[in-house]
PDBQT receptor file of N, H, CA, C and O in Angstrom, charges set to zero:
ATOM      1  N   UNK A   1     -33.277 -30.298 -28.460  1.00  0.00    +0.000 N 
ATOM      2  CA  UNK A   1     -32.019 -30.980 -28.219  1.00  0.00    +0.000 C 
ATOM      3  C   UNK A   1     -30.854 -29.990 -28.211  1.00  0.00    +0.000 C 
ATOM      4  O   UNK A   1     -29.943 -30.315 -27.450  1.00  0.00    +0.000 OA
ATOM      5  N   UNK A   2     -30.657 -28.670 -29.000  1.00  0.00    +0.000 N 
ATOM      6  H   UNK A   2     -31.397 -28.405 -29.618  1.00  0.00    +0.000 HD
ATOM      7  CA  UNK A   2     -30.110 -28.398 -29.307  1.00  0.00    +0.000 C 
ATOM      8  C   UNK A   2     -29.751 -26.877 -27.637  1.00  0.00    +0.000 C 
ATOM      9  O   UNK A   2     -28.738 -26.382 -27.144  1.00  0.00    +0.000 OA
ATOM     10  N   UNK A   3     -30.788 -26.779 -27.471  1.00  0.00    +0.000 N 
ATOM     11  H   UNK A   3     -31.611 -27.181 -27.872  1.00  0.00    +0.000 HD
ATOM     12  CA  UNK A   3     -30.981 -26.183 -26.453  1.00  0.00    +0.000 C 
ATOM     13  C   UNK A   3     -30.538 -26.666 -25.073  1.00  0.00    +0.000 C 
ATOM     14  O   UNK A   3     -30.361 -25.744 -24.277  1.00  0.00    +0.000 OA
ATOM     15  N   UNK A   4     -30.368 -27.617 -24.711  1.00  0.00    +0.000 N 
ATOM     16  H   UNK A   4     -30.513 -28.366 -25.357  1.00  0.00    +0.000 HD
ATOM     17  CA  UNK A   4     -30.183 -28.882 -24.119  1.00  0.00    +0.000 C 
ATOM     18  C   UNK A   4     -29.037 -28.871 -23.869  1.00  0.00    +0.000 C 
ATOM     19  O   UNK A   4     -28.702 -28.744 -22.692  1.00  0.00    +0.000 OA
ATOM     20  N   UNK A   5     -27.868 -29.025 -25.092  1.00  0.00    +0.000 N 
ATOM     21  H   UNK A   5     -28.141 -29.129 -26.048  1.00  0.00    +0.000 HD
ATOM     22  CA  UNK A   5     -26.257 -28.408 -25.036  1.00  0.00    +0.000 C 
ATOM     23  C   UNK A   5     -25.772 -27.244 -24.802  1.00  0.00    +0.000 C 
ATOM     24  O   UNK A   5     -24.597 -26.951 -24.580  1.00  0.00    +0.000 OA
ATOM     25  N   UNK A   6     -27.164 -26.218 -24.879  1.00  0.00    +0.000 N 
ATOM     26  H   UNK A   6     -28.118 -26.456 -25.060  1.00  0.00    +0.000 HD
ATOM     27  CA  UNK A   6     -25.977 -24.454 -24.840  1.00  0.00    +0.000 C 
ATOM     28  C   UNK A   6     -26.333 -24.595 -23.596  1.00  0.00    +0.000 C 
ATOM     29  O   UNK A   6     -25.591 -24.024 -22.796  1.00  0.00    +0.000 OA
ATOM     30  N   UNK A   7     -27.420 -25.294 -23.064  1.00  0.00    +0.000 N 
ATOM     31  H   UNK A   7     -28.022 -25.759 -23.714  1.00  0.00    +0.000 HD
ATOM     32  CA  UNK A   7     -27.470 -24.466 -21.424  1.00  0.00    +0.000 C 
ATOM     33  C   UNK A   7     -26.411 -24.479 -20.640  1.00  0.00    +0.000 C 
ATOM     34  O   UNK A   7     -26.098 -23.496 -19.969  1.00  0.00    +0.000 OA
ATOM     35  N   UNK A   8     -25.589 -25.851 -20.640  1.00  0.00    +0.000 N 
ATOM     36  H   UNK A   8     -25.843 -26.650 -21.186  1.00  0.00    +0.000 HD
ATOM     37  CA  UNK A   8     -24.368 -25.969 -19.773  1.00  0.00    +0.000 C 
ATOM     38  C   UNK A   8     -23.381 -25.005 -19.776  1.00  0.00    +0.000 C 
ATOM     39  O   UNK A   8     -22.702 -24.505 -18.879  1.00  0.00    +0.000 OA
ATOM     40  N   UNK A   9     -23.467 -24.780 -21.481  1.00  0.00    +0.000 N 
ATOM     41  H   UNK A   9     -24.018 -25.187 -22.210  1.00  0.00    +0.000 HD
ATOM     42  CA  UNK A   9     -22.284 -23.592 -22.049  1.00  0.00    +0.000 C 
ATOM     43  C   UNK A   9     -22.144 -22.317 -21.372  1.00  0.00    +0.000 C 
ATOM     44  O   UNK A   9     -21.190 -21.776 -20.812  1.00  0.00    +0.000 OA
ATOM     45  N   UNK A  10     -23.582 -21.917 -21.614  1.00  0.00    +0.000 N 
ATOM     46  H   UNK A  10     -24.356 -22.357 -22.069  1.00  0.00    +0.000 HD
ATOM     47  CA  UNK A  10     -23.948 -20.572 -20.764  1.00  0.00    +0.000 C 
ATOM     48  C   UNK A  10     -24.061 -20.343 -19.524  1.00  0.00    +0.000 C 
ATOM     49  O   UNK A  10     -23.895 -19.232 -19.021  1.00  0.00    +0.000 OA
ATOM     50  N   UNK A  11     -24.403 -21.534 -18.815  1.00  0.00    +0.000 N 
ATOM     51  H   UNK A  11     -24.538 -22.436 -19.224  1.00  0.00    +0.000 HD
ATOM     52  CA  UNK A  11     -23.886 -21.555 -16.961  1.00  0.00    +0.000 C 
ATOM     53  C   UNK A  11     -22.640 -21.291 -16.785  1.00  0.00    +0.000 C 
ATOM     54  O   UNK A  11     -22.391 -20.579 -15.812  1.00  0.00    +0.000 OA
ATOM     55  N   UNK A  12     -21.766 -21.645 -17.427  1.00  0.00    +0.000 N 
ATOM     56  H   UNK A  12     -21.968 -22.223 -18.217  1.00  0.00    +0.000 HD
ATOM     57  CA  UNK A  12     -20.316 -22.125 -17.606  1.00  0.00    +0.000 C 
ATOM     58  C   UNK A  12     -20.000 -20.672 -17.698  1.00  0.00    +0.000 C 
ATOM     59  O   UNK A  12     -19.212 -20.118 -16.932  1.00  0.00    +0.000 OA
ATOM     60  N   UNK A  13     -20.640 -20.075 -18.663  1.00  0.00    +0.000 N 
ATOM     61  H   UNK A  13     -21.280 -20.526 -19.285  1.00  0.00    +0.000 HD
ATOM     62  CA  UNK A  13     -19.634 -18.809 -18.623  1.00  0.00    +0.000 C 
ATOM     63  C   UNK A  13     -20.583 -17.657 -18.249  1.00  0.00    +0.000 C 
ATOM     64  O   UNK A  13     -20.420 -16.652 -18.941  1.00  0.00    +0.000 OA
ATOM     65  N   UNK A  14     -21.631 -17.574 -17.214  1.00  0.00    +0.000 N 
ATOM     66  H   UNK A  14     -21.764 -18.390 -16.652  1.00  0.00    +0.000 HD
ATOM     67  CA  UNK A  14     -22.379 -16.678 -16.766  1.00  0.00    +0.000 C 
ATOM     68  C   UNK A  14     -21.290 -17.053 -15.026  1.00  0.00    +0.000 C 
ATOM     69  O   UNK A  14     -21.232 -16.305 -14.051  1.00  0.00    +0.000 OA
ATOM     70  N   UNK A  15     -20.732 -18.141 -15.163  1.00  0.00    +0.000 N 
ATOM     71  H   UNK A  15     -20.780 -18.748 -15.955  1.00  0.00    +0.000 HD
ATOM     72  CA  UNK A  15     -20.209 -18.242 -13.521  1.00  0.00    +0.000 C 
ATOM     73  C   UNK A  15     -19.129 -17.886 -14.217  1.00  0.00    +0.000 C 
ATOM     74  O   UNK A  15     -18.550 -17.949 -13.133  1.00  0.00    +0.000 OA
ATOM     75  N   UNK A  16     -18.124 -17.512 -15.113  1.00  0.00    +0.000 N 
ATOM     76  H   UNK A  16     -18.594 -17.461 -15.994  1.00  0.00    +0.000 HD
ATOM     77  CA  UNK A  16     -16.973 -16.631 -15.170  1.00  0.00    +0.000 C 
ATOM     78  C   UNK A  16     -17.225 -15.199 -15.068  1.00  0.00    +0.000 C 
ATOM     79  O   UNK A  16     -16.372 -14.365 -14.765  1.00  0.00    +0.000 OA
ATOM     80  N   UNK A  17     -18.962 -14.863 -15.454  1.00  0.00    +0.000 N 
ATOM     81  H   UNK A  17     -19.656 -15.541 -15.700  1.00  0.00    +0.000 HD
ATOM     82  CA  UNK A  17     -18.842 -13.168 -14.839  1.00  0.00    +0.000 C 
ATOM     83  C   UNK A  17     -19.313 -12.820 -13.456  1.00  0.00    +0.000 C 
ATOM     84  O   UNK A  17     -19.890 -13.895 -13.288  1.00  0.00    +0.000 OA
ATOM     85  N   UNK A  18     -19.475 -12.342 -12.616  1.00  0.00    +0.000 N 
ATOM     86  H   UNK A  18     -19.006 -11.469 -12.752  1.00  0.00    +0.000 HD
ATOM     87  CA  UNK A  18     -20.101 -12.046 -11.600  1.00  0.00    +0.000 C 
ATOM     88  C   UNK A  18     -21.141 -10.811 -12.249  1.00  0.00    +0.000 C 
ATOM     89  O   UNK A  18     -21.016 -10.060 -13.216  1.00  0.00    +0.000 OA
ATOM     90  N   UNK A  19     -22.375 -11.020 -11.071  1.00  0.00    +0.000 N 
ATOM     91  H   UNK A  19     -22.477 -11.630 -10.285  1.00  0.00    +0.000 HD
ATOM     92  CA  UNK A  19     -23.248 -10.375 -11.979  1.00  0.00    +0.000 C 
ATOM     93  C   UNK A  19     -23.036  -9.255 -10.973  1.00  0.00    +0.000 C 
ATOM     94  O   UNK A  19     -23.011  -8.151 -11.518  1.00  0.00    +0.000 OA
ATOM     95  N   UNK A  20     -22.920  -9.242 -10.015  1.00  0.00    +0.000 N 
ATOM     96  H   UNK A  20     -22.940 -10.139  -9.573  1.00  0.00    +0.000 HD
ATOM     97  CA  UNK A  20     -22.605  -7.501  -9.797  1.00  0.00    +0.000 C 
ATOM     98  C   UNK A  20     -20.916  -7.820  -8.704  1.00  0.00    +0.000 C 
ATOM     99  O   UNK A  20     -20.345  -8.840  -8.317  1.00  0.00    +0.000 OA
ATOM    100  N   UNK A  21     -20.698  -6.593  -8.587  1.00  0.00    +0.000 N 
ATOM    101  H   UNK A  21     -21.162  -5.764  -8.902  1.00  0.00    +0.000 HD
ATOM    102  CA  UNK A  21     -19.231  -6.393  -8.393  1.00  0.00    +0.000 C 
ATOM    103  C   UNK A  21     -19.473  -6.027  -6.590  1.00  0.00    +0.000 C 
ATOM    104  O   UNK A  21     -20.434  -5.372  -6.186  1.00  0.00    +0.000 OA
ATOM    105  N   UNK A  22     -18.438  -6.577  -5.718  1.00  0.00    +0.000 N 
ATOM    106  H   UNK A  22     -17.657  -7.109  -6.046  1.00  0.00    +0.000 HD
ATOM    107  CA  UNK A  22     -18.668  -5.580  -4.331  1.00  0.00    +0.000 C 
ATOM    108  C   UNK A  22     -18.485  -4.757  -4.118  1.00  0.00    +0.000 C 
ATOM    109  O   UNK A  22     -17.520  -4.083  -4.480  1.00  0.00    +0.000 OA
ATOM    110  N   UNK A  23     -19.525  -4.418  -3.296  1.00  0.00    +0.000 N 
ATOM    111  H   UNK A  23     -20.308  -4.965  -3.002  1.00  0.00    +0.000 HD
ATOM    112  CA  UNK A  23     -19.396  -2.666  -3.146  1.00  0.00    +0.000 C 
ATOM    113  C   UNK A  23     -17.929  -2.051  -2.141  1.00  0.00    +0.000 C 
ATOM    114  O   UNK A  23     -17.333  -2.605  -1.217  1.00  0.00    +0.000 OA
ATOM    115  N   UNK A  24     -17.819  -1.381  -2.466  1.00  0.00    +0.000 N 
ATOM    116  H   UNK A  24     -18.302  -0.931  -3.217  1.00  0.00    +0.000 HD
ATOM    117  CA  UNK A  24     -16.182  -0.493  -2.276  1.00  0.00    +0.000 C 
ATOM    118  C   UNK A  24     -16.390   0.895  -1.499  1.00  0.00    +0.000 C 
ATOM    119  O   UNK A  24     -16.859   1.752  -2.248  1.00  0.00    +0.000 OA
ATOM    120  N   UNK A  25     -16.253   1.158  -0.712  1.00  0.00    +0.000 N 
ATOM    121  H   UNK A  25     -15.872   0.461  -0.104  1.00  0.00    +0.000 HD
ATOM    122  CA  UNK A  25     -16.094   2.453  -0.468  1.00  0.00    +0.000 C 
ATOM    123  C   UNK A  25     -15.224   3.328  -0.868  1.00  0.00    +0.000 C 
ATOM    124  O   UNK A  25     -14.058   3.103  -0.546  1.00  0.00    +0.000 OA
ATOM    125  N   UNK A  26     -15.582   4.827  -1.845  1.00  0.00    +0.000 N 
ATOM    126  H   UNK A  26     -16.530   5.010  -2.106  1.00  0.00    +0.000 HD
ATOM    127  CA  UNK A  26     -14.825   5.403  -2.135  1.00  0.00    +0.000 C 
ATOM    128  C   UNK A  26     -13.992   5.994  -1.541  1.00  0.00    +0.000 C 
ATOM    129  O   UNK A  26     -14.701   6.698  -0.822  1.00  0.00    +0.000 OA
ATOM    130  N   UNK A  27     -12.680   6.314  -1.225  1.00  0.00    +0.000 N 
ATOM    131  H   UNK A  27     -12.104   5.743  -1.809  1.00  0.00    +0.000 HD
ATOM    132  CA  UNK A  27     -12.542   7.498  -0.465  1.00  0.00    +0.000 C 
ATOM    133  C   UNK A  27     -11.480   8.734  -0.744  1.00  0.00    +0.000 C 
ATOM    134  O   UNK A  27     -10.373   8.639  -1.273  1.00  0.00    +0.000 OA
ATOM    135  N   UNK A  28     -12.012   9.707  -0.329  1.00  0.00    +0.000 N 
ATOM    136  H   UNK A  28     -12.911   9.785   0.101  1.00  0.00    +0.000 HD
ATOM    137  CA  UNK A  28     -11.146  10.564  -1.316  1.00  0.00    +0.000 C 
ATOM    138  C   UNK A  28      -9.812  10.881  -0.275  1.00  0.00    +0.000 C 
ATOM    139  O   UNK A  28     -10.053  11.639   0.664  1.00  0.00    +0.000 OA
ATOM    140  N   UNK A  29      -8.509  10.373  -0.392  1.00  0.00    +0.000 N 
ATOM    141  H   UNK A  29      -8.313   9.757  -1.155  1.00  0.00    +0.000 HD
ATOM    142  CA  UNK A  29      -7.619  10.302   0.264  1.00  0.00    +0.000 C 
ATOM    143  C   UNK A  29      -6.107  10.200  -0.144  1.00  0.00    +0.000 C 
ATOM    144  O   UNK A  29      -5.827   9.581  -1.170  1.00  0.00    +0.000 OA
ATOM    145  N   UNK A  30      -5.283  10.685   0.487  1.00  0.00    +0.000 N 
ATOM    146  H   UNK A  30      -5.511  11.188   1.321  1.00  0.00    +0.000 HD
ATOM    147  CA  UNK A  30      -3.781  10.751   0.073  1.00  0.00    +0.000 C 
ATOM    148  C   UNK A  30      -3.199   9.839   1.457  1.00  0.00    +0.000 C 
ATOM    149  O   UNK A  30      -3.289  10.040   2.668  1.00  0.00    +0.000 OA
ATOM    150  N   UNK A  31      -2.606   8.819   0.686  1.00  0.00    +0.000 N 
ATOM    151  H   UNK A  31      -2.533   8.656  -0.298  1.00  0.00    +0.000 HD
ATOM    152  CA  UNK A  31      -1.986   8.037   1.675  1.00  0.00    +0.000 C 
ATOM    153  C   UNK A  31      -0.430   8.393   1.292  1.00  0.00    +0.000 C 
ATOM    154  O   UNK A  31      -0.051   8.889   0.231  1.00  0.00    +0.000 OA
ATOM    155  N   UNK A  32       0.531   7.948   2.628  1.00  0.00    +0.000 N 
ATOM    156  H   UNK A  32       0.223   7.544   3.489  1.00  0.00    +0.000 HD
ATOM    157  CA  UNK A  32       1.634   7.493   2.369  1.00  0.00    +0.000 C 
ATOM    158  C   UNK A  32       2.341   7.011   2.934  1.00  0.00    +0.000 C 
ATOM    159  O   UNK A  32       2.445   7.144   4.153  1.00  0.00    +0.000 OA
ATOM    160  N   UNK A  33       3.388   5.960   1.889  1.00  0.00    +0.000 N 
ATOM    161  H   UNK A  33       3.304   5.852   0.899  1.00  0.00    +0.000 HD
ATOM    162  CA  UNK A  33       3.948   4.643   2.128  1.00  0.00    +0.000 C 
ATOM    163  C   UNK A  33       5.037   4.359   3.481  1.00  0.00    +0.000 C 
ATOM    164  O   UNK A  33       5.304   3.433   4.247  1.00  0.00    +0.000 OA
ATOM    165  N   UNK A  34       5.454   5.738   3.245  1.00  0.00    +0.000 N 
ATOM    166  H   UNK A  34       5.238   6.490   2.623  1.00  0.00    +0.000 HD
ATOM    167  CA  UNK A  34       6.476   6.286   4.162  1.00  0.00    +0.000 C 
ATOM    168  C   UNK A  34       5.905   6.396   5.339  1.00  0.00    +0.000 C 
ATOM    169  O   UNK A  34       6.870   6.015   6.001  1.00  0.00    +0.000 OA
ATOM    170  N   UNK A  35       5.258   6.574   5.961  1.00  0.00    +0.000 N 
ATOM    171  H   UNK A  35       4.474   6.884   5.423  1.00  0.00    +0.000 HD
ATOM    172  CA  UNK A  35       4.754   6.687   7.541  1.00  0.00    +0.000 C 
ATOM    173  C   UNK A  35       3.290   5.727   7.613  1.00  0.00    +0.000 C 
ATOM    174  O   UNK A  35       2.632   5.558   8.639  1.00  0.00    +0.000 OA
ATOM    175  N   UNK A  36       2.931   5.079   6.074  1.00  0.00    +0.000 N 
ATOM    176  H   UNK A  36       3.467   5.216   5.240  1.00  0.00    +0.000 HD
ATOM    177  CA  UNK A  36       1.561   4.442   6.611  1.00  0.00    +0.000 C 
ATOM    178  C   UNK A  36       0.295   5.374   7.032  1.00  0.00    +0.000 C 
ATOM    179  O   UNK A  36      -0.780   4.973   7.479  1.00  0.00    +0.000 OA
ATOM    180  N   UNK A  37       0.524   6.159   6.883  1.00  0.00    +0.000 N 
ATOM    181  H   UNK A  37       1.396   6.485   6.520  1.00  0.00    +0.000 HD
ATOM    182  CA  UNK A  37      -0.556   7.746   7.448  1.00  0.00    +0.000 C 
ATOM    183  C   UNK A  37      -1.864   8.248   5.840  1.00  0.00    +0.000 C 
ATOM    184  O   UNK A  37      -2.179   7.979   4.681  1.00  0.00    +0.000 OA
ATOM    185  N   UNK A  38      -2.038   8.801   6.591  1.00  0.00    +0.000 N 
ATOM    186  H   UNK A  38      -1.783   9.019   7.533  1.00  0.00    +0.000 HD
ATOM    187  CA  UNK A  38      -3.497   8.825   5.532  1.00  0.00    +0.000 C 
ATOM    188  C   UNK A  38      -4.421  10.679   5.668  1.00  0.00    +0.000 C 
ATOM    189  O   UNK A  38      -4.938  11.389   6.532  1.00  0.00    +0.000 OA
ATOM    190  N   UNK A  39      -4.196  10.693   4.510  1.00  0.00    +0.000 N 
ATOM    191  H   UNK A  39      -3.776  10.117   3.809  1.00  0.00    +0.000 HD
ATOM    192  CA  UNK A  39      -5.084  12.654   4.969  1.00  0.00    +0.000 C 
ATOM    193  C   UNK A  39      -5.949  12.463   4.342  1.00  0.00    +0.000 C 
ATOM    194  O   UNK A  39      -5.634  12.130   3.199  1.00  0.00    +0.000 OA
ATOM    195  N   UNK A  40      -7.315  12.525   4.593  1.00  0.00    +0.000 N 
ATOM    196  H   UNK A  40      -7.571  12.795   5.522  1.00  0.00    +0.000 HD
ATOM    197  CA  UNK A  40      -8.584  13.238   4.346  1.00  0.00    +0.000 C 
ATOM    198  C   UNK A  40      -9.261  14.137   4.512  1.00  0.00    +0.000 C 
ATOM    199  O   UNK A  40      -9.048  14.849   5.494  1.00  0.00    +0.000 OA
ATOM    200  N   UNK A  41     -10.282  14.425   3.654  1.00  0.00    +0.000 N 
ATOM    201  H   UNK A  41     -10.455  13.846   2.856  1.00  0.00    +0.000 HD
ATOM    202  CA  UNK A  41     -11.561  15.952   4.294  1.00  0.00    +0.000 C 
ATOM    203  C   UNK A  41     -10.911  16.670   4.337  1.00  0.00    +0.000 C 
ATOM    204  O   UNK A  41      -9.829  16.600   3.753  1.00  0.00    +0.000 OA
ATOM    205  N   UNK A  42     -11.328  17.806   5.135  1.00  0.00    +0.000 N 
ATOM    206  H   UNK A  42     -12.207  17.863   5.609  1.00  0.00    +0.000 HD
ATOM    207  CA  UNK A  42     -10.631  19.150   5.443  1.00  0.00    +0.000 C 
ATOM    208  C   UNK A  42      -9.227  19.223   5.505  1.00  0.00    +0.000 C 
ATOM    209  O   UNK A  42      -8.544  19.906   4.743  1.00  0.00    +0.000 OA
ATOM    210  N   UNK A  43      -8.582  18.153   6.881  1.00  0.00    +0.000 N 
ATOM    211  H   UNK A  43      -9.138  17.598   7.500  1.00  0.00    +0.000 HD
ATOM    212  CA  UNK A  43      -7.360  18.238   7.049  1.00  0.00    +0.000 C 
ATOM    213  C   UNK A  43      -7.012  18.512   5.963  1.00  0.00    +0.000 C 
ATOM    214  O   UNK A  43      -6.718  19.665   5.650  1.00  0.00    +0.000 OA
ATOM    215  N   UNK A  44      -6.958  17.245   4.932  1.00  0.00    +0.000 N 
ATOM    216  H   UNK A  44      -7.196  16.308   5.186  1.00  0.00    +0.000 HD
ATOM    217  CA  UNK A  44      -6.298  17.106   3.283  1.00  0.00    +0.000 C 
ATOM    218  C   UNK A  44      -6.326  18.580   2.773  1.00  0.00    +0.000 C 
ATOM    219  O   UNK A  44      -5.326  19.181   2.379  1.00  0.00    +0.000 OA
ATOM    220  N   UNK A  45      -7.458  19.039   2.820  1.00  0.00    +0.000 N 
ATOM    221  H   UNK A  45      -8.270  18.551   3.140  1.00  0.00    +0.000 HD
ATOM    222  CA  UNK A  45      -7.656  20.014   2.041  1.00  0.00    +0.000 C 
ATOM    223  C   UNK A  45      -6.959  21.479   2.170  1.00  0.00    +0.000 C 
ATOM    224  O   UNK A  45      -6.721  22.361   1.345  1.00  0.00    +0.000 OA
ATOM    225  N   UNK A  46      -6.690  21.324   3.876  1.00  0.00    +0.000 N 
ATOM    226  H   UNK A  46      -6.884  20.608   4.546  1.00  0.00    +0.000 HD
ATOM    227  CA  UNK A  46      -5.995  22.419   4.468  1.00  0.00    +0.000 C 
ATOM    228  C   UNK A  46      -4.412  22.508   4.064  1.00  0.00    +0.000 C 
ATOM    229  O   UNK A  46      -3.709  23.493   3.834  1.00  0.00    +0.000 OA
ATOM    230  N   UNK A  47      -4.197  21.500   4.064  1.00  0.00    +0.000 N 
ATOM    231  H   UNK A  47      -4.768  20.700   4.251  1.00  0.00    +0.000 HD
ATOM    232  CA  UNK A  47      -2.458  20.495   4.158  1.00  0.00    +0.000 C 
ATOM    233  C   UNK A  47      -2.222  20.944   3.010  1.00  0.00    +0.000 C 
ATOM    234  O   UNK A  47      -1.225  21.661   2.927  1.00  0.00    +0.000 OA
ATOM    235  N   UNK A  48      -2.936  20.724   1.886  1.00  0.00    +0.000 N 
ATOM    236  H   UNK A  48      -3.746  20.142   1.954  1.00  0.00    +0.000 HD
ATOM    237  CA  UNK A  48      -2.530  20.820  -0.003  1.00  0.00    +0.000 C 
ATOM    238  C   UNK A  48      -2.914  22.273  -0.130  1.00  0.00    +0.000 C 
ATOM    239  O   UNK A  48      -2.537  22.809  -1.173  1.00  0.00    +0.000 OA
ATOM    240  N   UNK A  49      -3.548  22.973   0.674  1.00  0.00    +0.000 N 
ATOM    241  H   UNK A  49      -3.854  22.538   1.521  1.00  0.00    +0.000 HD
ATOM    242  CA  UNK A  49      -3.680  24.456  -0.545  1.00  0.00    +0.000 C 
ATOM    243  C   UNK A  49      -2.641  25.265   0.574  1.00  0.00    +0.000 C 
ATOM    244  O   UNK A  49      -2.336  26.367   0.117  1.00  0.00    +0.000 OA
ATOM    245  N   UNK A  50      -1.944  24.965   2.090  1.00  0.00    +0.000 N 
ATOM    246  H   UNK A  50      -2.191  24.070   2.461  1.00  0.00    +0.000 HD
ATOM    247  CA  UNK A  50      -1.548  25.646   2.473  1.00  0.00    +0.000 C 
ATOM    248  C   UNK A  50       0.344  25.377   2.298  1.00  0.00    +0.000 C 
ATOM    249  O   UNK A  50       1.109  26.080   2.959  1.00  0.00    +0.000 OA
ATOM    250  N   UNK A  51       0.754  24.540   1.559  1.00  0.00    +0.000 N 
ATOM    251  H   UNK A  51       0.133  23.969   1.022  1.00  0.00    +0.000 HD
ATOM    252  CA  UNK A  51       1.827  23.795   1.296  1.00  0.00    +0.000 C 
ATOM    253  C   UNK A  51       2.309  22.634   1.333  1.00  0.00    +0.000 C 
ATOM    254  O   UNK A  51       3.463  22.484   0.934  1.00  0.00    +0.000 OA
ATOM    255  N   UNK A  52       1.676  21.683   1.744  1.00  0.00    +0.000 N 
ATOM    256  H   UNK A  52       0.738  21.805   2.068  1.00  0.00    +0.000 HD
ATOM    257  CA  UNK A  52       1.339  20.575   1.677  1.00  0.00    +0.000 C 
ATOM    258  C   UNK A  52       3.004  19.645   2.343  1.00  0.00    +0.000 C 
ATOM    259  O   UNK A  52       3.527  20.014   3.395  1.00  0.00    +0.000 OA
ATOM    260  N   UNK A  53       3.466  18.718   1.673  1.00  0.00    +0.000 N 
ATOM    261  H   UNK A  53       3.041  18.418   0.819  1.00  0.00    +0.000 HD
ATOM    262  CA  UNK A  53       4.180  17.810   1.792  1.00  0.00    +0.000 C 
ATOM    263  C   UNK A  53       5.955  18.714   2.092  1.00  0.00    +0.000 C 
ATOM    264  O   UNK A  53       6.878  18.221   2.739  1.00  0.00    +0.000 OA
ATOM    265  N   UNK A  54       5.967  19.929   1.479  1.00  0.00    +0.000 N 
ATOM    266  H   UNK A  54       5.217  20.330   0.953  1.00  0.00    +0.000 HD
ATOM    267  CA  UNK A  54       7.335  20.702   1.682  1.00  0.00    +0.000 C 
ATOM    268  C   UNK A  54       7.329  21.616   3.088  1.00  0.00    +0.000 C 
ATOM    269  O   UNK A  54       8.252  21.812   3.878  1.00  0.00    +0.000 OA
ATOM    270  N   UNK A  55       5.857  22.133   3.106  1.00  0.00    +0.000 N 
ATOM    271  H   UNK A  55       5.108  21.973   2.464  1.00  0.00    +0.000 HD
ATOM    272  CA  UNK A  55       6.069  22.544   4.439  1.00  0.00    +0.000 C 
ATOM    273  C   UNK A  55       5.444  21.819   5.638  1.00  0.00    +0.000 C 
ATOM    274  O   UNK A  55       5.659  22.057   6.827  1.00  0.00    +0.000 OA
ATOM    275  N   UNK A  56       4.918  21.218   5.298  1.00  0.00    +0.000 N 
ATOM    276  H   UNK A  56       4.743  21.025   4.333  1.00  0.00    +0.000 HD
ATOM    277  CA  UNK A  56       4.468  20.247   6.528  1.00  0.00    +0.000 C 
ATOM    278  C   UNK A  56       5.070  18.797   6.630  1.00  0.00    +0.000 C 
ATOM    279  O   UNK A  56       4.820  17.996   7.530  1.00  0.00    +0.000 OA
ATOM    280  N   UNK A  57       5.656  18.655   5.878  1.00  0.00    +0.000 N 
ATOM    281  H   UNK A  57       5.859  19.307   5.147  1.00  0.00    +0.000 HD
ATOM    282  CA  UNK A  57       6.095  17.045   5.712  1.00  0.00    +0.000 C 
ATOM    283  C   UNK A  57       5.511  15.827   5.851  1.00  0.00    +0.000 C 
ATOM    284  O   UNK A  57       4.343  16.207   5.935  1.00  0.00    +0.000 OA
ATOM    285  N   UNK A  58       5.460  14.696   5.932  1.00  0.00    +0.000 N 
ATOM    286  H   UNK A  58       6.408  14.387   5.864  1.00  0.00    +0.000 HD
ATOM    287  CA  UNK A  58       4.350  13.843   6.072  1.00  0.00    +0.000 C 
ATOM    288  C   UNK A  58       3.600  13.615   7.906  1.00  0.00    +0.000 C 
ATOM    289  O   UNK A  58       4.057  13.834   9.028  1.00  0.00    +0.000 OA
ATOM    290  N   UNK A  59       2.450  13.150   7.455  1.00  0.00    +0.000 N 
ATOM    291  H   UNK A  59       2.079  12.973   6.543  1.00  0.00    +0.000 HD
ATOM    292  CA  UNK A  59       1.547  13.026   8.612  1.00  0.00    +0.000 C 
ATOM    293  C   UNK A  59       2.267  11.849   9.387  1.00  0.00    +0.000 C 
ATOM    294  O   UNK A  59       2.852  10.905   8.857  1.00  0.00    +0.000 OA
ATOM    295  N   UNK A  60       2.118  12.075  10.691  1.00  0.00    +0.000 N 
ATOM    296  H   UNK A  60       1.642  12.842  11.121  1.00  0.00    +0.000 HD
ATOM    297  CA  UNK A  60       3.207  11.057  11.411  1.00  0.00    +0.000 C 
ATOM    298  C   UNK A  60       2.278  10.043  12.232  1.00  0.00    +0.000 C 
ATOM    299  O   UNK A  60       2.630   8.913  12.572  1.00  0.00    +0.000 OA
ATOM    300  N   UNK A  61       0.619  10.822  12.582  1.00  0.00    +0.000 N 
ATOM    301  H   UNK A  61       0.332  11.739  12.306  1.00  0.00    +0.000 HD
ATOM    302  CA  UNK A  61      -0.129  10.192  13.612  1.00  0.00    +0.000 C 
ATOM    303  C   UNK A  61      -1.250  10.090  12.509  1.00  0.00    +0.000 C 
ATOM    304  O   UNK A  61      -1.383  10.617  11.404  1.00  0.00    +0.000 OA
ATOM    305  N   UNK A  62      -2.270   8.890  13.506  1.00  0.00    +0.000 N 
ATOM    306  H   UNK A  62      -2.162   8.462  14.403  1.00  0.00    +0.000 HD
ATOM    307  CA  UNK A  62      -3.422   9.385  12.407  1.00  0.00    +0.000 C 
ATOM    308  C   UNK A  62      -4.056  10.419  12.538  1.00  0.00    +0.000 C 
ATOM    309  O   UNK A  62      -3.868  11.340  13.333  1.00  0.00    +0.000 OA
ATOM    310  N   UNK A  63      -5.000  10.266  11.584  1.00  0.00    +0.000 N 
ATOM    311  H   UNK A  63      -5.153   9.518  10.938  1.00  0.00    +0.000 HD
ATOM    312  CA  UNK A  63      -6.249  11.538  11.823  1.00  0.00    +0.000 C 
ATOM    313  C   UNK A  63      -7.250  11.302  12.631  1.00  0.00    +0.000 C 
ATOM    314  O   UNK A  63      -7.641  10.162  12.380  1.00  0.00    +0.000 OA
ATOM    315  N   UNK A  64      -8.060  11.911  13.717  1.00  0.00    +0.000 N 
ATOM    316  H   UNK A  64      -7.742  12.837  13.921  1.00  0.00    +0.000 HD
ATOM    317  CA  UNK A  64      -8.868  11.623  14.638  1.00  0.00    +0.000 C 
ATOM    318  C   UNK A  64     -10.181  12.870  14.175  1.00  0.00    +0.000 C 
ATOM    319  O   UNK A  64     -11.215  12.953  14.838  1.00  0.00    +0.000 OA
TER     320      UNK A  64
């Protein structure tokens, strides 16, 4: 009997967790707000060790 009452309990709050989460793609990226533009990979990598945002200023097109 007693078993009878937790089951509802535990449906109840097994549907407040999700049992797994959706999958997301990571991505390793610098966006910005200001032009909506986006640097990744190499580019990114070229952009930040060669002066990045002072001498190049932000990305205006996308990346192809």
């Amino acid at each position: 009997m007693r078993q009878t009452r937790l089951l509802p309990l535990a449906v109840a709050l097994l549907a407040l967790f999700p049992l797994a989460a959706p999958a997301a793609a990571q991505t390793d990226q610098r966006c910005f707000s200001e032009t909506g533009q986006c640097l990744a990979g190499p580019i990114q990598a070229s952009w930040e060790r060669n002066g990045g945002l002072p001498v190049f200023g932000f990305p205006i097109t996308a990346q192809t």
